[in-house]
Backbone as CSV, one residue per row, in Angstrom:
resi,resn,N_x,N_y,N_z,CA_x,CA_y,CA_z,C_x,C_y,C_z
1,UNK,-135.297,33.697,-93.227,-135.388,34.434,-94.463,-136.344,35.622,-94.308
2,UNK,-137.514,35.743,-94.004,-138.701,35.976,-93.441,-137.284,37.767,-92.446
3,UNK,-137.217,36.870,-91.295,-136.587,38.314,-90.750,-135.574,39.449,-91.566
4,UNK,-134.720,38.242,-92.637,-134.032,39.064,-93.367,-134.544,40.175,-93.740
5,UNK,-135.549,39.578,-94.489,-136.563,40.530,-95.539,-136.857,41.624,-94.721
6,UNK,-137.438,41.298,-93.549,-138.054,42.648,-92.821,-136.898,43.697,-92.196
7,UNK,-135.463,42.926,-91.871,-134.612,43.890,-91.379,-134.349,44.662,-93.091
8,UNK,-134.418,44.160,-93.903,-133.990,45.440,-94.954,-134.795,45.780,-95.242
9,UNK,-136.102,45.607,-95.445,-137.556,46.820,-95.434,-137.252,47.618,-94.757
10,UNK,-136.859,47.610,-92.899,-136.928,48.422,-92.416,-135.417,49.464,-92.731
11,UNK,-134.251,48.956,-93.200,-133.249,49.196,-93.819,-133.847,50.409,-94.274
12,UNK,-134.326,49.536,-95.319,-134.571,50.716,-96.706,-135.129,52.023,-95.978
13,UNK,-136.702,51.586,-95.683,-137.708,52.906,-94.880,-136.669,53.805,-94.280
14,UNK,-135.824,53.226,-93.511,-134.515,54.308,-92.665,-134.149,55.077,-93.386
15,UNK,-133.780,54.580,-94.567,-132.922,55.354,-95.358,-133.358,56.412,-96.121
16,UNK,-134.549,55.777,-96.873,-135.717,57.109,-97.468,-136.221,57.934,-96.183
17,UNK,-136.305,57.790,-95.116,-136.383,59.037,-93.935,-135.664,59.754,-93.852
18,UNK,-134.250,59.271,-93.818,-132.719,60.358,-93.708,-132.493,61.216,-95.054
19,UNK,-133.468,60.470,-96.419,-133.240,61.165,-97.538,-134.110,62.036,-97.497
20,UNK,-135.489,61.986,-97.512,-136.145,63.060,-97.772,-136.951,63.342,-96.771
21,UNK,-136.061,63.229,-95.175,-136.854,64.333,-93.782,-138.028,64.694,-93.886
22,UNK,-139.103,63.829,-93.780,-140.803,64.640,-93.613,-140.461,64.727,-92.358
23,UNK,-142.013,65.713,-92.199,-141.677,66.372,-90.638,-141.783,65.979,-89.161
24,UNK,-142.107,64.713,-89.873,-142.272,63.871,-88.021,-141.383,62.389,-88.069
25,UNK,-140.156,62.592,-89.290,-138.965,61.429,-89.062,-138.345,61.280,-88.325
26,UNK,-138.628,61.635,-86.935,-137.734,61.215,-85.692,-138.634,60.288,-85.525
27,UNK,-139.938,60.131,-85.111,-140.900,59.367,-84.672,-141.265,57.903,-85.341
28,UNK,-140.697,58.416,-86.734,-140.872,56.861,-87.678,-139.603,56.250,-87.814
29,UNK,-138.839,57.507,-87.434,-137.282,56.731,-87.342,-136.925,55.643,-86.054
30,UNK,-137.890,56.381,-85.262,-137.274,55.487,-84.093,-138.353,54.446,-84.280
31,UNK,-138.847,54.301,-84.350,-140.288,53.070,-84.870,-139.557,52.182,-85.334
32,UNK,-138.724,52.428,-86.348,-138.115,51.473,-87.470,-137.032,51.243,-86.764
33,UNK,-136.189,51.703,-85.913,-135.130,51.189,-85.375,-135.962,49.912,-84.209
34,UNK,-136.469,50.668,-83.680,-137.228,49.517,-82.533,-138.185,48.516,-83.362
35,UNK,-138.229,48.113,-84.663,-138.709,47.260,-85.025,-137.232,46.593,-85.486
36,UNK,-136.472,46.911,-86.016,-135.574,46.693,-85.904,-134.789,45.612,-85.100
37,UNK,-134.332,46.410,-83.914,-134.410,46.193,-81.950,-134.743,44.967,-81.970
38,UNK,-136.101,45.242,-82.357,-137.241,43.982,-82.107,-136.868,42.922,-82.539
39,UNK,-136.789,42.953,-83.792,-136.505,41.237,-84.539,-134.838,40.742,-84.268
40,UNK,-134.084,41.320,-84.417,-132.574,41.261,-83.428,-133.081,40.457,-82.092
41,UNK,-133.918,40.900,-81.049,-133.417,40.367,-79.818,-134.794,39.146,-79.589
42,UNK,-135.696,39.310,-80.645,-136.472,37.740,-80.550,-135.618,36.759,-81.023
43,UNK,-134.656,37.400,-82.136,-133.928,35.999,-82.710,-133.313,35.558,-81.674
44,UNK,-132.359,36.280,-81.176,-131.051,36.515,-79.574,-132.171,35.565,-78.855
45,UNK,-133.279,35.719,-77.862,-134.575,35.195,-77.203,-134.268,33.637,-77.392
46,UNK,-134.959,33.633,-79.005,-135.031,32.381,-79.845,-134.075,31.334,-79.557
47,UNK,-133.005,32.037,-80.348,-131.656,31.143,-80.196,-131.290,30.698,-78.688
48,UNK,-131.251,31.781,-77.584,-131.259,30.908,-76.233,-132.122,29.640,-75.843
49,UNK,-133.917,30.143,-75.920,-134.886,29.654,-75.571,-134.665,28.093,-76.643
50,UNK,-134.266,28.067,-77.577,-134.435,26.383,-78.558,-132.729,25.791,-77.881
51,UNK,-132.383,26.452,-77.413,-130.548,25.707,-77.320,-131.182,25.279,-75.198
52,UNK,-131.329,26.066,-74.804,-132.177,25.676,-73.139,-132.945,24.359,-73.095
53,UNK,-133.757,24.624,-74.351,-135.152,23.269,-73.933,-134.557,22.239,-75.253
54,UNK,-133.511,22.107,-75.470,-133.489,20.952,-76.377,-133.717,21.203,-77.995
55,UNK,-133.861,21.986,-78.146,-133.908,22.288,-79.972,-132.512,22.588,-80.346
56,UNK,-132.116,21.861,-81.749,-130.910,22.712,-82.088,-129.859,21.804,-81.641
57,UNK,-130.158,20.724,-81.650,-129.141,19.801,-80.901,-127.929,18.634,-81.598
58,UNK,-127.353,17.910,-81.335,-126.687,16.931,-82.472,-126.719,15.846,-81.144
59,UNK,-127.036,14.370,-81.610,-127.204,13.430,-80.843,-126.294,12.359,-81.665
60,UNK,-125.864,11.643,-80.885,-124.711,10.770,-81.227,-125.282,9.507,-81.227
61,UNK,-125.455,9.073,-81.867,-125.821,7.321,-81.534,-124.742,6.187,-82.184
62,UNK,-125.194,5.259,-82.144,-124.495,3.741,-82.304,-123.896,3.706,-84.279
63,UNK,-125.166,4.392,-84.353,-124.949,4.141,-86.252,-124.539,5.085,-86.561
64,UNK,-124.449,6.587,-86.194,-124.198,7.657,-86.712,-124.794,8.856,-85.562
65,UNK,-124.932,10.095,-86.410,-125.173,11.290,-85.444,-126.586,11.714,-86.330
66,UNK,-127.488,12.843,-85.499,-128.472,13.203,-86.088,-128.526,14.770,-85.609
67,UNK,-128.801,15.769,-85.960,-128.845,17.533,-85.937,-129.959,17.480,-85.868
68,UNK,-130.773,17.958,-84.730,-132.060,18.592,-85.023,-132.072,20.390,-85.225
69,UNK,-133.351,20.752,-85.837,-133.463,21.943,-86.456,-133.833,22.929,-85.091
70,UNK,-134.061,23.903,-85.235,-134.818,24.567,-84.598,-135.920,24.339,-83.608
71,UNK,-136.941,23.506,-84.253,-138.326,23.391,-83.786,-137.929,21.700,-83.337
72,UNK,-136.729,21.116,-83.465,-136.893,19.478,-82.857,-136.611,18.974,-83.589
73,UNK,-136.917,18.800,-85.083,-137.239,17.952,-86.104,-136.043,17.683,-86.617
74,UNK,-135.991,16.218,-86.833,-134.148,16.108,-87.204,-134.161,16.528,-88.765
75,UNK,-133.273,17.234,-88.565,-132.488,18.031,-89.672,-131.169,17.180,-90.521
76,UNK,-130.525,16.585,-90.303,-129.605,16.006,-90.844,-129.520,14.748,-90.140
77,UNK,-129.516,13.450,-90.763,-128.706,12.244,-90.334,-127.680,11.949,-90.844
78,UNK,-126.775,11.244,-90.197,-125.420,10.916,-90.787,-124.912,9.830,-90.360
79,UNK,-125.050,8.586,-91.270,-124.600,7.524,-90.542,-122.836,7.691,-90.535
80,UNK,-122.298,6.591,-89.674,-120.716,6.831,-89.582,-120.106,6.512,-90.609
81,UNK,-120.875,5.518,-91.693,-120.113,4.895,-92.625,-120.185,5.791,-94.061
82,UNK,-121.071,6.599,-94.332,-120.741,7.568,-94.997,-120.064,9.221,-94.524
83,UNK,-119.509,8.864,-93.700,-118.694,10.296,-92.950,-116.837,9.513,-93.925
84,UNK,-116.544,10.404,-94.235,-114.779,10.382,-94.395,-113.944,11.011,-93.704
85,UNK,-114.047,12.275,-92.865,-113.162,12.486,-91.968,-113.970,13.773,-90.825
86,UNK,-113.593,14.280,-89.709,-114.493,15.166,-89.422,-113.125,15.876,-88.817
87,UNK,-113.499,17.450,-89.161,-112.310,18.455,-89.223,-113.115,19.493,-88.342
88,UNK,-111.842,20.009,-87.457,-112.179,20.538,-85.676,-111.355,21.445,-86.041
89,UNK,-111.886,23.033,-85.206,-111.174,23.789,-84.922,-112.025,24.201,-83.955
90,UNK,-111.269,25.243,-83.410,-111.395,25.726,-81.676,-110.969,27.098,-81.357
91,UNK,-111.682,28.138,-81.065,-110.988,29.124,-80.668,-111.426,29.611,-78.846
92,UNK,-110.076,29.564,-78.007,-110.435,29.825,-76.846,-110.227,31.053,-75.881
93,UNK,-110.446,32.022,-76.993,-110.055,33.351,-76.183,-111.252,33.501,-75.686
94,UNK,-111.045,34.429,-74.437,-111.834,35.093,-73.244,-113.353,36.555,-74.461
95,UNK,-112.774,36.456,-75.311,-114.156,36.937,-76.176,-115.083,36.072,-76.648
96,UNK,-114.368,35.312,-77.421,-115.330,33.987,-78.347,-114.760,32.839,-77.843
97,UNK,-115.352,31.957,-77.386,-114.954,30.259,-77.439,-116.114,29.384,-77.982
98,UNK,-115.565,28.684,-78.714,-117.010,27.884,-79.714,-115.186,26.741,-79.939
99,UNK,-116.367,25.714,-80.150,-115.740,24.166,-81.106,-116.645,24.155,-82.496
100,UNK,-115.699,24.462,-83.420,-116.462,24.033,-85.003,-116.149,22.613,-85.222
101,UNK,-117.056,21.691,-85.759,-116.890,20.726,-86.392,-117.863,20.533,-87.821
102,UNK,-116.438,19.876,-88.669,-117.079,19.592,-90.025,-116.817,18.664,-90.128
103,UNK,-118.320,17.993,-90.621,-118.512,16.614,-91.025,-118.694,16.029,-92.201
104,UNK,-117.376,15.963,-92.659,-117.561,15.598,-94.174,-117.682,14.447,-94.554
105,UNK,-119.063,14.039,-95.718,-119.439,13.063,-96.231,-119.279,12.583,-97.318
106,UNK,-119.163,11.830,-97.832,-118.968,11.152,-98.949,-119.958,11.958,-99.760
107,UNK,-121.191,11.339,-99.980,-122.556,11.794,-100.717,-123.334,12.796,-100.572
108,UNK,-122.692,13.781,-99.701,-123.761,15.169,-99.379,-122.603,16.263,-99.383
109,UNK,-123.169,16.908,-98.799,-122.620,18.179,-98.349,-121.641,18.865,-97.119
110,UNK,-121.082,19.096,-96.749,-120.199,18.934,-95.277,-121.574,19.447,-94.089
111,UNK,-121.510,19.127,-93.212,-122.136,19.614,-92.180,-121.535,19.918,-90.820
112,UNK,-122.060,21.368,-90.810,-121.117,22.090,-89.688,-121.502,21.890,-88.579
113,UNK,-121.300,21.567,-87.760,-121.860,21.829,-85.906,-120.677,22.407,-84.972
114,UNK,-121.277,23.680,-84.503,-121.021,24.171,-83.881,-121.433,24.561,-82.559
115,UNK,-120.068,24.198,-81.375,-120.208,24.057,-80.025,-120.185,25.620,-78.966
116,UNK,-120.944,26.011,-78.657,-120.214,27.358,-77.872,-120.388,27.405,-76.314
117,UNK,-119.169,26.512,-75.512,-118.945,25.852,-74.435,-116.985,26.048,-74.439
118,UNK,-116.619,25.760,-73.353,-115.224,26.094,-73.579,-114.639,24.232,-73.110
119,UNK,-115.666,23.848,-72.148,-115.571,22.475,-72.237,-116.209,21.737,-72.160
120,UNK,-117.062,21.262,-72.943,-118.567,20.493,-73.194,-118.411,19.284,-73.059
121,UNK,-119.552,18.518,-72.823,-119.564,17.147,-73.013,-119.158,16.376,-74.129
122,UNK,-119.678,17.165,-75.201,-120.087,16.518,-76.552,-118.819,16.513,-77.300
123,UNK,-117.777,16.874,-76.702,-116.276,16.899,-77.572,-115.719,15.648,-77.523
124,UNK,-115.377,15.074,-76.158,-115.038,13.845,-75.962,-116.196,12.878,-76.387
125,UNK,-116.879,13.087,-76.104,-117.871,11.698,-77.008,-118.352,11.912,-78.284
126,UNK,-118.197,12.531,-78.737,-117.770,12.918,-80.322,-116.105,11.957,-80.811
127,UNK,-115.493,12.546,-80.254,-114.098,11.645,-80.365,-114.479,10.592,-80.066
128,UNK,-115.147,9.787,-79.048,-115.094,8.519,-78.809,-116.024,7.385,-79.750
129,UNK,-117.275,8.524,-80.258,-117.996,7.894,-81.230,-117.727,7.927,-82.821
130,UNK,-116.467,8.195,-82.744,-115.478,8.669,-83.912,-114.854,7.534,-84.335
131,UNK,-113.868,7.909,-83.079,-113.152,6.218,-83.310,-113.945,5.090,-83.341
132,UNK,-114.849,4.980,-82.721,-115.780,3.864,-82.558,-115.783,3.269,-84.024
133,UNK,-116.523,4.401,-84.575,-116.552,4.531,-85.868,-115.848,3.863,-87.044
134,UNK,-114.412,4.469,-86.578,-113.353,4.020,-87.109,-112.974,5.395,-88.229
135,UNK,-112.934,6.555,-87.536,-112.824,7.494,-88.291,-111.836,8.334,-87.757
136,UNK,-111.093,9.102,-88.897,-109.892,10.401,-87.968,-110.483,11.861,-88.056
137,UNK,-109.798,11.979,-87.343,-110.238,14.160,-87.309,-108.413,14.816,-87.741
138,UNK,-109.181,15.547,-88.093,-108.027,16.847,-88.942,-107.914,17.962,-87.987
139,UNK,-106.919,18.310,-88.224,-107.611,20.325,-87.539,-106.746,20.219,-86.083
């Protein structure tokens, strides 16, 4: 939320530069683009560096699955017996390949996890801890 905010501060500032040109708006222009720059490729950084060391993950266990957040901390549990169906799609062109899965629950909210691998581990044992389960997939 936090970066949002600052990419449209710096938004805005851009824009009041291009409107009313003081005389050294190349210099604050490019400031604001490279702050800009900046928060773009820490997130890009981020998102590699937590998906590398284990953050950001979905773990499968015996009773259900668990999502951790960002920083580790589990983010969603889901036992199997409140799941009702989990709905897959896949796109495998040579631009984008990702596995979406939605995990829809009875008592919450759907929860998305998304794979970006063209053939991962976690597909087949997803299916296998599915059925286990005693559950179908859509899609």
């Amino acid at each position: 939320m936090l970066r949002r905010l600052a990419v449209l501060f710096c938004l805005i500032a851009l824009t009041v530069l291009i409107i009313n040109r003081p005389s050294n708006a190349l210099f604050k222009g490019t400031i604001i683009v490279a702050v800009i720059l900046g928060l773009i490729g820490l997130r890009i950084a981020w998102g590699w560096a937590s998906a590398r060391f284990g953050a950001r993950l979905c773990h499968l266990h015996t009773g259900g699955l668990a999502v951790t957040g960002m920083f580790g901390q589990v983010k969603h549990s889901v036992p199997w017996g409140s799941i009702t169906v989990i709905r897959h799609m896949s796109n495998m062109s040579p631009l984008l390949t990702f596995h979406r899965y939605e995990v829809v629950r009875q008592d919450a909210k759907t929860l998305p996890i998304l794979v970006l691998q063209a053939k991962p581990e976690f597909v087949p044992a997803l299916k296998r801890a599915s059925e286990q389960g005693g559950l179908r997939e859509q899609g």
